[in-house]
N, C-alpha and C positions, 0 to 999 in steps of 0.2 A: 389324644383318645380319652374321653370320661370313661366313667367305671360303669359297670355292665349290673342293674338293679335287680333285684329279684322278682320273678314273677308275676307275685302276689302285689308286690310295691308298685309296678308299674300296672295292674288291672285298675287298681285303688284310682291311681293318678288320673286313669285315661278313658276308663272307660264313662260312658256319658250315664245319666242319669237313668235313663230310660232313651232306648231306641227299636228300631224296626225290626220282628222276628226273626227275618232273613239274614240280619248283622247281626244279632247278638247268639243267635244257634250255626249258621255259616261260614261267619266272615271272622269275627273278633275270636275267635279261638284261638285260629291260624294269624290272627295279625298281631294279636300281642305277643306270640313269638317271635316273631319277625320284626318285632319293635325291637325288642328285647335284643336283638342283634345287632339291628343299627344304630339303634338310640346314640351307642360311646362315640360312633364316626359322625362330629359334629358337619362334617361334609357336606353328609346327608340330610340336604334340610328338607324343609314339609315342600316347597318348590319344587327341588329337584325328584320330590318322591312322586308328586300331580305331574310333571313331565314326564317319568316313567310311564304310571297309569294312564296319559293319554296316548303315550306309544305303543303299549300293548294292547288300550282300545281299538288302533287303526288297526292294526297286527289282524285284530279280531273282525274287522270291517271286512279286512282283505280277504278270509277266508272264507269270509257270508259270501261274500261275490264270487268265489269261485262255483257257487250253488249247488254243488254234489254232496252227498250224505257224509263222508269222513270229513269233508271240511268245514261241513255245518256244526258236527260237534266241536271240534276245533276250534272254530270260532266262539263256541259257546264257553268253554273252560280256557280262552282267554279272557273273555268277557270278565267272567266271576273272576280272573286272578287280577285284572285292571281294577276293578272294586275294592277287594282286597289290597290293593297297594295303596290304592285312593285312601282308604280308611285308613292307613298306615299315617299320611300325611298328618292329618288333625290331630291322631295320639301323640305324635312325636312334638308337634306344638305346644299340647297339654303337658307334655312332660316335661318339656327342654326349655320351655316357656318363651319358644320362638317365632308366635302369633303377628300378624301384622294385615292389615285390611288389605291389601293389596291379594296378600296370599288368598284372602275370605275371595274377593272378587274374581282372580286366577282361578282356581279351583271351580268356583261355581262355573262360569263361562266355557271353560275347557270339560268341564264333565259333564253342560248341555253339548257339546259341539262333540265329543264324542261317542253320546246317546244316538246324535241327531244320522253320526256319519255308519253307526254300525246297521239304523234301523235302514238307512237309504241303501246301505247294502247288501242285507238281508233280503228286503221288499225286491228291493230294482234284482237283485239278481234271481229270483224265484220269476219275477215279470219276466225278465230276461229268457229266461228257459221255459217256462211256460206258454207265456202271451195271454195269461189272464187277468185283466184289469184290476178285480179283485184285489191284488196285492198292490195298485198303487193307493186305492181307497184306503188300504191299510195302512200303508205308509202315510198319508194327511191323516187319519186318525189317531196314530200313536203319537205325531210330530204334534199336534193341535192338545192333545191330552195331557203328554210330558210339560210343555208351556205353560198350560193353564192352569196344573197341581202346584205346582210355583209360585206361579204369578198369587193365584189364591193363598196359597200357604203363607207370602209376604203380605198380602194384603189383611188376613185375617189377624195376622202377629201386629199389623200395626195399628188395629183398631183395637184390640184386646191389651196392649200396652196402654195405650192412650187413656181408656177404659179404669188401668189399673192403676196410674200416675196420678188422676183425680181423685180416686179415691184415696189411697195414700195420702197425696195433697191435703183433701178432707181429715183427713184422721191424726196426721200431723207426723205421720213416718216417713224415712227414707225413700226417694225415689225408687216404686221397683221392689219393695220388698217380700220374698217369695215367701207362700207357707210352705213349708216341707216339712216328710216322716212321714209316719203310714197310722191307721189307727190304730188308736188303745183297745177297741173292740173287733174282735171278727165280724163283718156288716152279714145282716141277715138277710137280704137281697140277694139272689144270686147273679146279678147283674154287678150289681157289688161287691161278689166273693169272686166274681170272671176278672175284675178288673183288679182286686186287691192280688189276686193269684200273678196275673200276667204283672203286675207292678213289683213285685218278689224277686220275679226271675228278669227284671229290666224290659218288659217287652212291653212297647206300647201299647194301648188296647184300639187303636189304629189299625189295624189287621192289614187293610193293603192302600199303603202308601203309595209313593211314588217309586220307593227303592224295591217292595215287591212289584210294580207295574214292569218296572224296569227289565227285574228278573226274570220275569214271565217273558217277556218279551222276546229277550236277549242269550238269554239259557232255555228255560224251557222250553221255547215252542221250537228252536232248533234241534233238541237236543230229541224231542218226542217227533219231529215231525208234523206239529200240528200247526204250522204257520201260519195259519188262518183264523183258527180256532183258539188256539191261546189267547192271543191278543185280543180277540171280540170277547171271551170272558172275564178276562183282567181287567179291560176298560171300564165294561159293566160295574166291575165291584167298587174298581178306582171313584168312579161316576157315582155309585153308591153310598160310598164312605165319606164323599164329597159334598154330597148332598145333607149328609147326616150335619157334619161340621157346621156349613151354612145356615141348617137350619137353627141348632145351638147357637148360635155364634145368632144371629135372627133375636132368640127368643131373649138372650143374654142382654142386646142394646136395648129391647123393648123393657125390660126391666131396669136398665142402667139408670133413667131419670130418676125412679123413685128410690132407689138403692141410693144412688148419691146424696136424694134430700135428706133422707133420712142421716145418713152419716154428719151433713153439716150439721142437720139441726140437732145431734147429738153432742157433735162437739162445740156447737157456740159457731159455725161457719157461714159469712153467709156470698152468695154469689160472689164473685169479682166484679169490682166494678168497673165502671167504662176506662177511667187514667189509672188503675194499678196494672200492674206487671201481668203479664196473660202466663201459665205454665205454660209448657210444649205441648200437651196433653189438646191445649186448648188452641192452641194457634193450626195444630192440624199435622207438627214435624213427628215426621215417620219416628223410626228406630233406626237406630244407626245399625251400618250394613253387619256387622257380626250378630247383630240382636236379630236382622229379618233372616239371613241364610240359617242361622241357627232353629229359631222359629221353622223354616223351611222344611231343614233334617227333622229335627223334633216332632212337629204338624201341631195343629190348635187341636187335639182332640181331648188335650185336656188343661181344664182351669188353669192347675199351676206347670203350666210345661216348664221348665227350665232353661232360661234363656242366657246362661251365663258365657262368656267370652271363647269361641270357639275358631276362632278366624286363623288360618294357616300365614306362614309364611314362607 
């Protein structure tokens, strides 16, 4: 049994640079104590804590399916406590330093498959006692939305790395090297005082990710009753925010050619040529899997998100 750290030691350790509103006012309250408990029992690795969380995911499945109002919430404050343990996984990797790609790929796979099985029993069991279509449309919307925040979230990390390893490249630093800190000046934009605010208190300026999609989903709309309606305004805003990314992320490549020239011909650099060494940047290879699921958590909503080694084991 290791020694039991102090509370403060372990927020420092574990908690990520910035994440999603819903984890860092919700979740990470209640899981940094509960880190803090199991952290000494090396037993309990980040694995065995994702096997939990997908068992009390289904736990929460089973209760959607029964479709009556007590077990709707039930299901729903299981939901939140399978997140809550999820999140547990990655601190205790951070702290115990018992990361390993397998666990990155575990995790991610098993907390789509248990999105996929709570929303199928949600939907299907409302369908079920109802007979209104409606709810299976809901279920291909949420299943098709949850996929594609992902799939995008990885896609956007691996073109915005690529993006950031030439120029590096260019400039003759470290692969990957991040700016971080907050400003020497209060920004006089209030766009820029929203974002410097919510960066204070660790909360994305990402508003509704996938982990708020999720929530809405999965809590709320069982919990209010508004199965229908949750999720068509979640999606909306998911769809929204999504849109926002894309377009930054758009306006950022159209800018990348002259950005780059500029850099080389600052520093003396000039193209590659045809027989030297190509970067990775330039041959087209992703990020490796803890840099895109981390990306993923994270999202592209901002320049320097932090993509540093998050992968469970």
């Amino acid at each position: 049994m290791g020694q039991r750290l102090p509370l403060r030691e372990i927020r420092e350790r574990t908690y990520k640079t910035r994440d999603a509103w819903w984890t860092v006012l919700l979740v990470d309250p209640l899981a940094v104590r509960l880190v803090r408990l199991v952290a000494p029992y090396r037993r309990i690795t980040p694995n065995v804590l994702t096997g939990i969380a997908t068992l009390v995911g289904l736990a929460s499945a089973a209760c959607f399916a029964m479709q009556d109002r007590p077990w709707l919430v039930a299901g729903a404050l299981l939901f939140h406590l399978s997140f809550v343990i999820d999140c547990m996984d990655g601190k205790i990797a951070r702290l115990n330093g018992t990361g390993s790609l397998f666990g990155a790929w575990y995790d991610f796979v098993f907390d789509r498959l248990r999105m996929f099985a709570c929303t199928v029993a949600l939907m299907g069991g409302q369908y079920a006692k109802t007979g209104e279509p409606v709810y299976l449309w809901i279920l291909v919307a949420v299943t098709f939305l949850d996929l594609f925040r992902y799939l995008n979230g990885s896609q956007m990390a691996k073109v915005r790395r690529a993006m950031r390893v030439q120029l590096d490249d260019a400039r003759g630093l470290p692969r990957a090297a991040e700016v971080t800190g907050q400003p020497d000046q209060w920004p006089d934009n209030w766009r820029a005082r929203l974002r410097a605010t919510l960066r204070r208190y660790r909360i994305r300026p990402h508003l509704v990710s996938g982990i708020e999609f999720e929530m809405a989903v999965c809590i709320i709309a069982p919990l209010t009753g508004w199965i229908v309606g949750v999720p068509i305004v979640a999606g909306v805003l998911l769809m929204g925010f999504e849109f926002l990314l894309v377009a930054k992320l758009w306006r950022a490549t159209r800018k990348f050619p002259r950005q780059l020239a500029k850099v080389q011909a600052a520093h003396g650099v000039r193209d590659t040529a045809p027989d030297a060494p190509r970067t990775p940047a330039q041959e087209g290879i992703a990020p490796t899997a803890d840099e895109a699921m981390r990306a993923v958590d994270e999202t592209a909503a901002d320049e320097n998100d932090d993509l540093e080694f998050t992968a469970r084991s």
